[in-house]
VEXRO-921194 format. One record per residue (C-alpha): residue in three letters; x, y, z. Coordinates in steps of 0.05 Angstrom, whole numbers, plus 32768, in hexadecimal, padded with zeros to 4 digits. Layout:
BEGIN
ALAXYZ/...
REM end
This chain:
BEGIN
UNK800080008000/UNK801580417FF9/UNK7FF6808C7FF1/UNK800180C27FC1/UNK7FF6810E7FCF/UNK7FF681497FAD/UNK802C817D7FAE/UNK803281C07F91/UNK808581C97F8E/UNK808181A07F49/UNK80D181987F38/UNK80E981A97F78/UNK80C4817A7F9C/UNK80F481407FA5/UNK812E814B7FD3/UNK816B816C7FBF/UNK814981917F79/UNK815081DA7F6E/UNK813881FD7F2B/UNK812182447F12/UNK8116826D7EDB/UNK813782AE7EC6/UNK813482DB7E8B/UNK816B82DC7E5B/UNK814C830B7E26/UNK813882CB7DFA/UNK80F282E47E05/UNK80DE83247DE0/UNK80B0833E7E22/UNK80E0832C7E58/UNK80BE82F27E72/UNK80EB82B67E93/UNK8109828C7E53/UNK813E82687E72/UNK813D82377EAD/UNK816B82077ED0/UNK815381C47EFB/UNK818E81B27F31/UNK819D81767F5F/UNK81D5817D7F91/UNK81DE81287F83/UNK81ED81097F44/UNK81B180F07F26/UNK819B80AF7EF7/UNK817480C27EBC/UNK813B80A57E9A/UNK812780C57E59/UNK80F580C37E1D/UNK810080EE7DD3/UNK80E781057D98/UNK80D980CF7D5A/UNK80E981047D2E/UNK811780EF7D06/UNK813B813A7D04/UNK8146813D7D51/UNK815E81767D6C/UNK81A481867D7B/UNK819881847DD1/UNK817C81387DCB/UNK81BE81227D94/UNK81E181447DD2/UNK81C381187E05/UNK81C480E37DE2/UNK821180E67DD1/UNK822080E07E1C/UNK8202808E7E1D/UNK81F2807A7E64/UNK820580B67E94/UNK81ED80D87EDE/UNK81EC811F7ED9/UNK81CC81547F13/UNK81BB81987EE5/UNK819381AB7EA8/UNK818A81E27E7E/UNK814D81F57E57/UNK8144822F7E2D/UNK80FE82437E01/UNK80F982627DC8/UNK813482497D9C/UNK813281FA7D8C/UNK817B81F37D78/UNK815F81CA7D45/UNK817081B97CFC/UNK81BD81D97D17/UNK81E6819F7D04/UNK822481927D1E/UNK822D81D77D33/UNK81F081D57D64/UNK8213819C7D89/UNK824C81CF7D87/UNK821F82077DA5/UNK820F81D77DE4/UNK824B81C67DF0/UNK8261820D7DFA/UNK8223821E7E1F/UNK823881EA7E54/UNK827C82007E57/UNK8255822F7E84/UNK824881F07EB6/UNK829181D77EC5/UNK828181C67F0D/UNK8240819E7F00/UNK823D815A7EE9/UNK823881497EA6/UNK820381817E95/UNK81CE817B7E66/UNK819E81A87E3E/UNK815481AD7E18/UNK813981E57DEC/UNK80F681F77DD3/UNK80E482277DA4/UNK80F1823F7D56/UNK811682047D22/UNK814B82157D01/UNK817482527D21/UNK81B182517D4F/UNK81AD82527D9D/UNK81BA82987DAD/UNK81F582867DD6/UNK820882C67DF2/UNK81C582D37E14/UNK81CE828B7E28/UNK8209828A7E47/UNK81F882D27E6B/UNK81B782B77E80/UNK81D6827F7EAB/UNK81F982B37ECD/UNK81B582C67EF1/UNK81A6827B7F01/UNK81A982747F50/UNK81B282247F5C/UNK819A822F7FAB/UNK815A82497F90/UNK811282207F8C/UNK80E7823D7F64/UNK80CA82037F3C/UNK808D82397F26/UNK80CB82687EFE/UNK80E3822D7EE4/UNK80A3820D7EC2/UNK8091825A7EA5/UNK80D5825D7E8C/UNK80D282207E5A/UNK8086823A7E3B/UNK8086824A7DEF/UNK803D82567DD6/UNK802382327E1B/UNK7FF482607E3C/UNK8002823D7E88/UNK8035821A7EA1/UNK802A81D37EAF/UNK804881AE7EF7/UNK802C81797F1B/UNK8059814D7F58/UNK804181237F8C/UNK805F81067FD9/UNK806080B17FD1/UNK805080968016/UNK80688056801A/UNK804C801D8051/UNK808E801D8071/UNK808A805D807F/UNK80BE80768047/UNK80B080A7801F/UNK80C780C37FDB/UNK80B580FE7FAA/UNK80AA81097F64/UNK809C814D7F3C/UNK809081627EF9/UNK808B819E7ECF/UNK807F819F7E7C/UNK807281CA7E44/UNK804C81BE7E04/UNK801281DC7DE6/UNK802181D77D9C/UNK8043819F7D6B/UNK802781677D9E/UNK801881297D7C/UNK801080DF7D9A/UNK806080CD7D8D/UNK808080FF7DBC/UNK807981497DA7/UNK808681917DB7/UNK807D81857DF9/UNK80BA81857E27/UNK80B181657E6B/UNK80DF81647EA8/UNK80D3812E7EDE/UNK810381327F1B/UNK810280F77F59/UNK812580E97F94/UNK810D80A67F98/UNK813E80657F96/UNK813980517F52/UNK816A80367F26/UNK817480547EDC/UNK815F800F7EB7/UNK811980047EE3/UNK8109804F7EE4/UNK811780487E93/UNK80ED80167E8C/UNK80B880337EB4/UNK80C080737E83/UNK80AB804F7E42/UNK807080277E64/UNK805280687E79/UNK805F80997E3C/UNK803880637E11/UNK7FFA80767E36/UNK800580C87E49/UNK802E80ED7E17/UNK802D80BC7DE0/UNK7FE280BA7DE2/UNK7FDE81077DE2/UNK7FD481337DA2/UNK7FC681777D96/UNK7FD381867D4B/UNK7FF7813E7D30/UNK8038815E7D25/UNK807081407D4D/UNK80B0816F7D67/UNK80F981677D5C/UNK8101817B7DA4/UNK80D5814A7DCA/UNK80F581387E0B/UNK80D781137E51/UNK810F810F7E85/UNK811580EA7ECE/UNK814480FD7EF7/UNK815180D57F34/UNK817C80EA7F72/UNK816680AE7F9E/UNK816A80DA7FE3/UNK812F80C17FF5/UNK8149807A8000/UNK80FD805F7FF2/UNK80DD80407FB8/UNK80A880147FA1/UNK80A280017F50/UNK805580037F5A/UNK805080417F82/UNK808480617F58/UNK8062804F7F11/UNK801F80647F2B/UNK803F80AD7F3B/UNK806180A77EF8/UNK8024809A7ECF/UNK7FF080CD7F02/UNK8027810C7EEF/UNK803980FB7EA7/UNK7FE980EE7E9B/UNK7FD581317EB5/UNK801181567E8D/UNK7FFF81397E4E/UNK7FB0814B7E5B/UNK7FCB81937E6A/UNK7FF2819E7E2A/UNK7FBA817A7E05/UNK7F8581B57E2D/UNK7FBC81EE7E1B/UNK7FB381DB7DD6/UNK7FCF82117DAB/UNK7F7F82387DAA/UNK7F5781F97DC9/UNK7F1681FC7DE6/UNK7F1081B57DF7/UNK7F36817C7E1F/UNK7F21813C7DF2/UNK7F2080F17E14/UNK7F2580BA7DDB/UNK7F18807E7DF5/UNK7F1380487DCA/UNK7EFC7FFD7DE2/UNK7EE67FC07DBE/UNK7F247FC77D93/UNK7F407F7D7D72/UNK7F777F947DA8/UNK7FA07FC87DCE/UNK7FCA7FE17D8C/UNK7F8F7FDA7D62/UNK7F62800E7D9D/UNK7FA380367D95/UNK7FA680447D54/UNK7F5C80527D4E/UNK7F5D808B7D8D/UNK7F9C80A87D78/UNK7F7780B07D2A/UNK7F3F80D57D4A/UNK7F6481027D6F/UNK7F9481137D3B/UNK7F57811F7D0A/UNK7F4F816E7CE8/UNK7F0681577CDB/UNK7EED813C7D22/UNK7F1F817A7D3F/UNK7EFE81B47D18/UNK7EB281917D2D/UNK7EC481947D6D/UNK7ED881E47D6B/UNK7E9581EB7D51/UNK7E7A81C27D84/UNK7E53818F7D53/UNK7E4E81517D6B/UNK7E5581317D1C/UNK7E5880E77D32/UNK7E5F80D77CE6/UNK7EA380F27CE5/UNK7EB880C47D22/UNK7EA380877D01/UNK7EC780A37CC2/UNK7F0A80AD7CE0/UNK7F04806B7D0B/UNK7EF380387CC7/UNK7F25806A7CA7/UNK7F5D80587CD3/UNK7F6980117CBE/UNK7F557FED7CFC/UNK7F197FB27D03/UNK7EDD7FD27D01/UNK7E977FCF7CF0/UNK7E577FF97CEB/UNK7E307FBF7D08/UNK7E5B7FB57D44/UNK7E767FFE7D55/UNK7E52802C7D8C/UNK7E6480747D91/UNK7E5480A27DCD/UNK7E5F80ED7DDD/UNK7E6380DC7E2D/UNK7E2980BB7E3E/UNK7E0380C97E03/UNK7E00809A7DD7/UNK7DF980AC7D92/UNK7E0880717D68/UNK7E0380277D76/UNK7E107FE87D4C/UNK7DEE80047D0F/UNK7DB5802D7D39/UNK7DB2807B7D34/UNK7DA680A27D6C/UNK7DA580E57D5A/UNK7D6581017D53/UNK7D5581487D6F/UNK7D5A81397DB4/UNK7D90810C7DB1/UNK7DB6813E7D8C/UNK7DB181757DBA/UNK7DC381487DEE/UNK7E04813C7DC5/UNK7E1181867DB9/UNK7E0581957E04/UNK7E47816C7E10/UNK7E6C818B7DDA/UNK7E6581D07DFC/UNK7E8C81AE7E36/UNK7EDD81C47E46/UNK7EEB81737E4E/UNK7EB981397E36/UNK7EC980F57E1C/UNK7EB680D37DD8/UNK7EB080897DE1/UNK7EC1805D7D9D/UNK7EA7800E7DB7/UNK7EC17FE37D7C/UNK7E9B7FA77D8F/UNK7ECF7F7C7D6D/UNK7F007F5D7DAF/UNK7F157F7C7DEE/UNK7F557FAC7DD3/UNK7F557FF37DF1/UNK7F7480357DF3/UNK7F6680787E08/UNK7F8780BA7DDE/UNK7F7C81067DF2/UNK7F72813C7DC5/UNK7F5681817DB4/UNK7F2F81A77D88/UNK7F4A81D17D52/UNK7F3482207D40/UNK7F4B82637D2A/UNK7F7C826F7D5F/UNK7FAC82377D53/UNK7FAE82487D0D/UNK7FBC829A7D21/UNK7FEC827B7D4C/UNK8015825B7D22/UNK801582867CE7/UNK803782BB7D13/UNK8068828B7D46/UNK80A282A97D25/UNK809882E97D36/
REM end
């Protein structure tokens, strides 16, 4: 047994992490752009990238440096140092020529493809970091691009010994989110007891099901990151307890980015059952919420269960009109060949639609396989968005 609870110092939760944000004039309007995350022990890491094939040059960085502990990383916004080459690696290396006295430093970036880090405001910018300082809410503002709120979430793990350990989060992500990893950046620090190859392997069993399931526009990052850090201070640790932390945090991250959608109204649940099995459910969910179609009816708030059905026989998995039940909620507006949409049942559909967060249910009716992918809806403002992110 054990008992998780709630705790609002998201990175700095565990024992021994530090972190803030400053401003290093990356950001036109001042606002915090760079920020640091510090333990005073060497830590194991646990990590998760991009599938984009033209990864940026912070993950060929980290990636170079095969298995390693380090205690400090660096994370700037708005400049990707991606689509550099060679001479991006370069620019990192410099940058952490800045960290001589820390242990094998590493950095992430966020922000425009294709242009050089800024090194000078870089490198003058960690001159304001303060490593005794714990201001987890700096940090998490620091790391926003087109996000409009920072995302954190951490929680105390009670064990029945009487042990204890923590575990705290914060991420960014609001556009370029697709169910493979995507502009999202997320920082997950730990002072439980848990070795790099379990805590690893813990990592990939949980992104299948929280960031990999999320999607906001279908187009996947070349800066996608999801880091663990583990100081063990703690002492404590229970695989179960520890996975069930994992999974509650990284869940309600990738909800958040998926809410923070780039202009999105609506926090989209699609959870497919019935499925000829779990990749099968998988591919179906992750089809509906990458869909332009079912996106844009949702914005308008129409609750077109044609277009479900549509994308669902469109996506290549086992299905059937005769066998397939669709619901918005609990209203039901389609089952095994029967239409239930009349006036009434209609407006009982829109009603839902109007909602911040609903649910459409997909039943397959053709074995037990199931999955469950978030999305949003898709209007003006994403478009106004990204038509000016440039600038």
């Amino acid at each position: 047994m054990y008992k998780l609870t709630s705790l609002d110092s998201g990175v700095c939760s565990a024992d021994g992490f530090f972190a803030d944000g400053v401003s290093a004039g990356l950001k036109a309007n001042g606002a915090p752009d760079m920020a640091f995350i510090y333990s005073d022990t060497a830590c194991d890491v646990a990590s998760v990238f991009t599938t984009n094939k033209m990864a940026a040059a912070p993950i060929k960085h980290f990636k170079a440096k095969g298995e390693f502990q380090t205690n400090f990383v660096l994370i700037n916004s708005k400049n990707a140092n991606a689509m550099t080459g060679s001479a991006g690696v370069e620019d990192i290396n410099e940058v952490m020529e800045c960290f001589g006295d820390m242990l094998n430093p590493v950095m992430s970036s966020t922000g425009v493809i294709g242009v050089r880090l800024p090194k000078k405001k870089i490198i003058n910018g960690t001159k304001l970091f303060d490593i005794t300082q714990k201001n987890p809410a700096n940090a998490a503002k620091a790391i926003m691009t087109t996000d409009s709120f920072s995302k954190e979430c951490a929680y105390k793990v009670e064990l029945e010994d009487g042990s204890s350990f923590n575990i705290g989060a914060m991420a960014k992500g609001a556009g370029m989110i697709n169910p493979a990893m995507a502009t999202m950046l997320c920082f997950i620090t730990t002072d439980a007891d848990v070795n790099a190859v379990e805590m690893q392997k813990v990592l990939d069993e949980v992104t299948k099901t929280t960031f990999n399931a999320a999607s906001v526009d279908g187009d996947t990052s070349t800066n996608d990151t999801v880091m663990v850090l583990a100081n063990k201070k703690s002492g404590a640790y229970d695989k179960e307890a520890f996975s069930e932390a994992l999974e509650k945090i990284m869940l309600f991250l990738a909800r958040e980015m998926v809410r923070d959608g780039e202009g999105a109204t609506k926090l989209v649940t699609y959870d497919v059952s019935g499925a000829k099995d779990d990749k099968e459910a998988e591919k179906a969910a992750k089809a509906l919420s990458d869909s332009l179609l079912v996106k844009t009816a949702l914005y308008g708030e129409d609750p077109n269960w044609g277009r479900i059905a549509s994308t669902i026989g469109a996506s290549g998995v086992e299905s059937n009109e005769m066998t397939l039940k669709i619901s918005f909620d609990d209203v039901c507006v389609y089952d095994k060949g029967e239409v239930y949409f009349d006036a009434e049942m209609e407006a009982k559909a829109a009603e839902v639609m109007k909602k911040d967060i609903f649910t459409i249910s997909c039943e397959l009716g053709i074995a037990n396989g199931s999955f469950k992918a978030y999305g949003c809806d898709l209007g003006y403002k994403y478009v106004e968005i990204n038509a000016d992110y440039r600038t």
